[in-house]
C-alpha positions as CSV (number, residue, x, y, z in Angstrom):
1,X,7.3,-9.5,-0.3
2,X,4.2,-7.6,1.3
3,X,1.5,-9.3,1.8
4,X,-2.1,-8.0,3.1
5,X,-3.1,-9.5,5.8
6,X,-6.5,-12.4,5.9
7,X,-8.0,-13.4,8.7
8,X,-9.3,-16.6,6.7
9,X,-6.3,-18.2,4.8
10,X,-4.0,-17.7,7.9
11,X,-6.4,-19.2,10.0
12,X,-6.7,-22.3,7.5
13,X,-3.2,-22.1,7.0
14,X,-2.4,-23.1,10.4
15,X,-5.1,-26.1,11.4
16,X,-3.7,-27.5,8.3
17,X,-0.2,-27.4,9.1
18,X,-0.7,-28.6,12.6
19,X,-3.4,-31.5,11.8
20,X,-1.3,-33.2,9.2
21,X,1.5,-32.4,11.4
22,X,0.0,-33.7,14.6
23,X,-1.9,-36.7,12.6
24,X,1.3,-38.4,10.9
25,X,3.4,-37.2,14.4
26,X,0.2,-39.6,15.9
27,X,0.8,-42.4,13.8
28,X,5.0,-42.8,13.5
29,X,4.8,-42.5,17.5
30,X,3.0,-45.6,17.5
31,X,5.6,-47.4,15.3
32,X,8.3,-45.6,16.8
33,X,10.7,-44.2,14.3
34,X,10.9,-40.5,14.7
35,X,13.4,-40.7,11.1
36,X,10.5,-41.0,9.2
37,X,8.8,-38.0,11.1
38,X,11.8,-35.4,11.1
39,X,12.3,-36.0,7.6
40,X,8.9,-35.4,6.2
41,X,7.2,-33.0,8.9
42,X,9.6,-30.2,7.4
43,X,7.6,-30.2,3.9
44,X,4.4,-29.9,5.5
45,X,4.7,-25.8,6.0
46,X,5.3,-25.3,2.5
47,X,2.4,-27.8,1.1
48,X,0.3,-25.9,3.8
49,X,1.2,-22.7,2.6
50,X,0.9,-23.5,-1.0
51,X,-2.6,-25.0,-0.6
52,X,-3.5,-22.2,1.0
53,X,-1.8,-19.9,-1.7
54,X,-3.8,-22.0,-4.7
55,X,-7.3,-21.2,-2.9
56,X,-6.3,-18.0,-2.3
57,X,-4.2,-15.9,-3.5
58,X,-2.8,-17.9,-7.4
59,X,-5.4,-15.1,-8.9
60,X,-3.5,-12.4,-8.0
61,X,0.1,-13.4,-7.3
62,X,2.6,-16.2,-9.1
63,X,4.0,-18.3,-7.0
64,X,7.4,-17.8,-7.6
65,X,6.7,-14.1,-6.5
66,X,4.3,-14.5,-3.5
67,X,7.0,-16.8,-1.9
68,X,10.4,-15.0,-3.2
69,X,11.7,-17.6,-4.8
70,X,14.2,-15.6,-6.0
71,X,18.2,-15.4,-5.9
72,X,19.1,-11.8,-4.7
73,X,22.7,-10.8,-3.7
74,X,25.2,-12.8,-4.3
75,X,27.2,-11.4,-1.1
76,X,23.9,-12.6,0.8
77,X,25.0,-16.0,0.0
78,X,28.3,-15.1,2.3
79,X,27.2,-12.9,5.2
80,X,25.0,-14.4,6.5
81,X,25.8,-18.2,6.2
82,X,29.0,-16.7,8.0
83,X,26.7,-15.1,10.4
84,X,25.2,-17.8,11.2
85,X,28.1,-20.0,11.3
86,X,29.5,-17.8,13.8
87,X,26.7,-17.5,16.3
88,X,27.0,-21.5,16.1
89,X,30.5,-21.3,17.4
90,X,30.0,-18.9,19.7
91,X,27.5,-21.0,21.1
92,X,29.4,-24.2,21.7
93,X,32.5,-22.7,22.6
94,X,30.7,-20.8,25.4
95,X,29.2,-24.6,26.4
96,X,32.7,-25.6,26.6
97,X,33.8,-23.1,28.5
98,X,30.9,-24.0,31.2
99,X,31.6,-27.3,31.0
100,X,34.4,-28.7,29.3
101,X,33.8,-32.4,30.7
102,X,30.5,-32.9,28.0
103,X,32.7,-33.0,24.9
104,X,35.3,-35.5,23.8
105,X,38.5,-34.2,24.1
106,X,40.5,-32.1,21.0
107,X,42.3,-35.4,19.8
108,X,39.6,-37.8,19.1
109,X,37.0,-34.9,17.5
110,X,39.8,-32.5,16.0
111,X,40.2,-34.4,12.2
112,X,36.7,-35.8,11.9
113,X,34.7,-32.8,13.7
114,X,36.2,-30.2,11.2
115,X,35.7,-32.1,8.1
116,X,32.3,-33.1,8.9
117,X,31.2,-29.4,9.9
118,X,32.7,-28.4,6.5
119,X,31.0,-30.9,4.4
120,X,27.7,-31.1,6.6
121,X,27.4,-27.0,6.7
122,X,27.8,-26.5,3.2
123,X,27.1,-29.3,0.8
124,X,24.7,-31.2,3.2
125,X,23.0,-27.9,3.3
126,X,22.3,-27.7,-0.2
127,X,21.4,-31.0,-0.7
128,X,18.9,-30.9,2.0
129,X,17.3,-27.2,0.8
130,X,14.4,-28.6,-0.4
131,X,13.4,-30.3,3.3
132,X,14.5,-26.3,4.8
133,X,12.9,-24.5,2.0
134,X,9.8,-26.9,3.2
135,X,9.9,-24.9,6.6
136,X,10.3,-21.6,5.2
137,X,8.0,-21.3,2.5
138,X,5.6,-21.8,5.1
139,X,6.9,-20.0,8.1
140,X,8.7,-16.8,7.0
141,X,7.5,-16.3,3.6
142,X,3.7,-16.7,4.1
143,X,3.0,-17.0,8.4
144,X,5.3,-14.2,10.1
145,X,4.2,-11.7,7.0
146,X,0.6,-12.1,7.7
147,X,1.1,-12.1,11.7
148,X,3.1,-9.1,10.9
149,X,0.7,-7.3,9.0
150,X,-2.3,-8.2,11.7
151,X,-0.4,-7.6,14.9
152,X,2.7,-5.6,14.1
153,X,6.5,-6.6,14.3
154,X,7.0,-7.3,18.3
155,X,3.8,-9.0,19.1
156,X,3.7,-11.4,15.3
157,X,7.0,-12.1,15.8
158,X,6.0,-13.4,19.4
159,X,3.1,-15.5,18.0
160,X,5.2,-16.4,15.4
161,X,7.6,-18.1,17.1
162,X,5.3,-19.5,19.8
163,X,3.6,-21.1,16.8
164,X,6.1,-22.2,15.5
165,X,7.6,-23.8,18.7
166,X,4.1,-25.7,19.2
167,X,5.0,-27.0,15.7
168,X,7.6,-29.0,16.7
169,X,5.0,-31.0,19.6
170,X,5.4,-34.5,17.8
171,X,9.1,-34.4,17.5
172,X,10.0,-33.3,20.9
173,X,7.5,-35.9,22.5
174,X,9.9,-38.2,20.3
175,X,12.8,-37.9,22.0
176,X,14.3,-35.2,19.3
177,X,16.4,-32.4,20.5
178,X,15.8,-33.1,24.1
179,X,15.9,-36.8,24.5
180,X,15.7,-37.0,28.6
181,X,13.5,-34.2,28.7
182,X,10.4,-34.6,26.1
183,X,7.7,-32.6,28.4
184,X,10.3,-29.9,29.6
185,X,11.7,-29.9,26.2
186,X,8.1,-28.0,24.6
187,X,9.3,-25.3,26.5
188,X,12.5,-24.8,25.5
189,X,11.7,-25.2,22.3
190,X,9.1,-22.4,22.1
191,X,12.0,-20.3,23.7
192,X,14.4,-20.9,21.0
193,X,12.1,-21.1,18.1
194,X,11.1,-17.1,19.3
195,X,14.9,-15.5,18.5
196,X,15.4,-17.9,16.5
197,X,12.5,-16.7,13.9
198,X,13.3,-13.3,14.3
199,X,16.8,-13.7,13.0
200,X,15.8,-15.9,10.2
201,X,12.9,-13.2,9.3
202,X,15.3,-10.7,9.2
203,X,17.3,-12.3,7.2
204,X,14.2,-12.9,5.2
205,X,13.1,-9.3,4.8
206,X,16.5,-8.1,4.2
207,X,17.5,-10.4,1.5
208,X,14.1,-10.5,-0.4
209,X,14.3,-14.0,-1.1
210,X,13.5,-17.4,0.7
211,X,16.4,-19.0,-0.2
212,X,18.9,-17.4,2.5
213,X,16.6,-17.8,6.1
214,X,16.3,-21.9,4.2
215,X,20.2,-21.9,4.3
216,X,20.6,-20.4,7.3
217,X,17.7,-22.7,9.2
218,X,19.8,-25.5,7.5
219,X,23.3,-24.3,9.2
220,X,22.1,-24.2,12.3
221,X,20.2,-28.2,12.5
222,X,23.1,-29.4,10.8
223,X,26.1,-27.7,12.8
224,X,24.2,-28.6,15.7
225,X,23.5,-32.5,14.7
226,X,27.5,-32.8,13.8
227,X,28.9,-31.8,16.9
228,X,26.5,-33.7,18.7
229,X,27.7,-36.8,17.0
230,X,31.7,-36.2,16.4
231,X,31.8,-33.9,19.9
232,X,29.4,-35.0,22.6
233,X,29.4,-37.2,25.3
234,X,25.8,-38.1,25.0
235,X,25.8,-39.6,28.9
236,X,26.8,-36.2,29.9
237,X,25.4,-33.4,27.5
238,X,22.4,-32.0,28.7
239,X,20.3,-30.3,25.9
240,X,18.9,-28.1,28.3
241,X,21.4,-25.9,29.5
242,X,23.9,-26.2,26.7
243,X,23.9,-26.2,22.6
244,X,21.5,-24.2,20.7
245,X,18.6,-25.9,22.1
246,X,19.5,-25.2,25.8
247,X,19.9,-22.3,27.8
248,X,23.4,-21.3,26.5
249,X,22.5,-20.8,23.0
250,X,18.5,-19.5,23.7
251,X,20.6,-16.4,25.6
252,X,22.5,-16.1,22.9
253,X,20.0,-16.1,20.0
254,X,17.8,-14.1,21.9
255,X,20.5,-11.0,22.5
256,X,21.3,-11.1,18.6
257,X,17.6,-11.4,17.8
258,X,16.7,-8.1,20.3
259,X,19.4,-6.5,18.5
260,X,17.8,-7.4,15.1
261,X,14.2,-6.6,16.3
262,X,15.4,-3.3,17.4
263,X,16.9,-2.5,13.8
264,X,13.4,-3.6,12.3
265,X,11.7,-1.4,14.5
266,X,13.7,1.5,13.1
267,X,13.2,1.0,10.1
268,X,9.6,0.2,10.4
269,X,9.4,4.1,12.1
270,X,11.7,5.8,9.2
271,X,9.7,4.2,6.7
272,X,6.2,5.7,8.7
273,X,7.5,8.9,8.7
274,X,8.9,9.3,5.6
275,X,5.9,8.2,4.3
């Protein structure tokens, strides 16, 4: 999972990622259909990364190794899923608790809500890995390593998530995520895509394979997507202060993610002085 840090193919790495990203974002905002956008922008990552990997670095690495495309534990596929699962609930119930009056009450989302989350958190997941493997081929198996390696853990995870916050430009100028709040939304963006990398790196690094931070990225859009349309009022949910996206759930990532960077930097330390 090491990889040696280059200035060069990062450097490449990201103006491709961001000029097909910003490009196409260009275009569909002309014609207005952010579908199209969402669905495909997640893919670019991985082609960047592997464009970069085939000028760079096929010689001396396969690809199925240089990205982890392996399986690993199977009780990886379990703890963390529920890990992340549970930092989703934790989440909305705290949103609830603040204000009760932007969800639809218990009868009319009880049935459908559950069933949905079920289905959408599990199966959807799986049949949309390729579109989240897209994201973290790029992201966590090739970026945050070499960002790492440059800049060590604190300050490449930083970068890495401001990057990977400035990623998401075209989308949020789209309406997605914060649909009253495009320009404000950036922001907020950056702020969860920070904690919000570091727990899916973690995941990453402790799991030695791609597959489980792609899961877990997965969980999170598509918990997040179902309760917004079984749950929400959308006249009175405000993406800012509540959900994932908002306030509520940036706190919350970002005290599980300090607690995560902490452990990394432990580890980082025994692994020095052992050595």
């Amino acid at each position: 999972m090491e990889k040696n840090y280059r200035t060069t193919p990062l450097i490449i790495y990201i103006i491709i990622v961001f000029g097909i990203t910003y490009i196409f974002g260009g275009v569909i905002y002309f014609i207005n259909d952010k579908s199209i956008l969402s669905n495909l922008i997640m893919l670019f990552p991985a082609i960047s990364a592997i464009i970069v990997w085939s000028c760079f670095y096929k010689t001396n690495k396969k690809f199925v190794e240089f990205f982890s495309l392996r399986i690993g534990k199977r009780m990886h596929w379990v703890i963390y899923p529920i890990m992340m699962v549970s930092v989703m609930i934790l989440i909305y119930v705290i949103s609830y608790i603040i204000n009760p009056n932007q969800f639809l009450n218990s009868f009319e989302i009880n049935y459908k809500l559950l069933m949905s989350l079920l289905i959408n958190t599990t199966i959807g997941v799986l049949i949309s890995l390729l579109a989240y493997l897209g994201e973290e081929l790029g992201w966590r198996s090739f970026m945050y390593p070499q960002l790492i390696a440059k800049l060590g853990t604190n300050k490449g995870l930083f970068i890495g998530g401001i990057i990977w916050g400035l990623w998401h430009l075209p989308l949020i100028l789209q309406g997605h995520n914060y649909p009253n709040n495009p320009v404000l939304g950036n922001f907020f963006m950056i702020a969860m895509c920070m904690p919000l990398g570091i727990i899916l790196y973690y995941t990453y690094i402790k799991t030695k394979t791609i597959f489980i931070p792609a899961i877990l990225h997965g969980i999170f859009n598509q918990f997040a997507t179902t309760v917004y349309i079984f749950a929400i009022k959308k006249d009175d949910f405000n993406s800012l202060i509540y959900g994932p996206t908002g306030i509520v759930g940036i706190i919350i990532l970002s005290i599980l993610a300090l607690m995560l960077l902490v452990k990394m930097n432990k580890a980082y330390k025994s692994t020095t002085h052992n050595n």
